[in-house]
C-alpha positions, 0 to 999 in steps of 0.5 A: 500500500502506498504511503498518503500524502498528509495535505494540510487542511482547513484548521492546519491552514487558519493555524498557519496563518494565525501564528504568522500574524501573531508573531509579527504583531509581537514584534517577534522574528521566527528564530525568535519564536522558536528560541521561545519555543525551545526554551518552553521545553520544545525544541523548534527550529526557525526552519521548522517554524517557516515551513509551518507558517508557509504551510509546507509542514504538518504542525503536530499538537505538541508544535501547537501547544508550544507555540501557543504558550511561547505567543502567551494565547490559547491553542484554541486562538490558533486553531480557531483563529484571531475571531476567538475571544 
């Protein structure tokens, strides 16, 4: 059986773009959200975080979380979007 590509969907893409806005509007620079990242016990490369935002990598929920919580938002934010309150 071959292997399926995993295409990122509709909640992989708002979360996509949602953590590109959010970064910019901290002020932040991808290595510095990843640095954050790291810090918070989750190790994340810059790399890995551009391809995320670019959606051309899956962000797995521990990514999520992580990010989440170095943005100081919710998961819920990312997932569903700035419209959360």
């Amino acid at each position: 059986m071959a292997a399926r590509s995993l295409e990122i969907g509709p909640a992989g893409m708002l979360a996509a773009r949602t953590i590109e806005i959010l970064r910019v509007e901290r002020g932040l620079g991808q290595r510095q959200l990843a640095e954050r990242c790291s810090a918070l016990g989750r190790p994340v490369s810059n790399t890995m975080l551009s391809r995320i935002e670019l959606a051309k990598r899956r962000c797995d929920i521990d990514d999520l979380v992580a990010i989440a919580d170095a943005l100081q938002v919710s998961p819920l934010v990312l997932l569903h979007g700035l419209g959360v309150a």
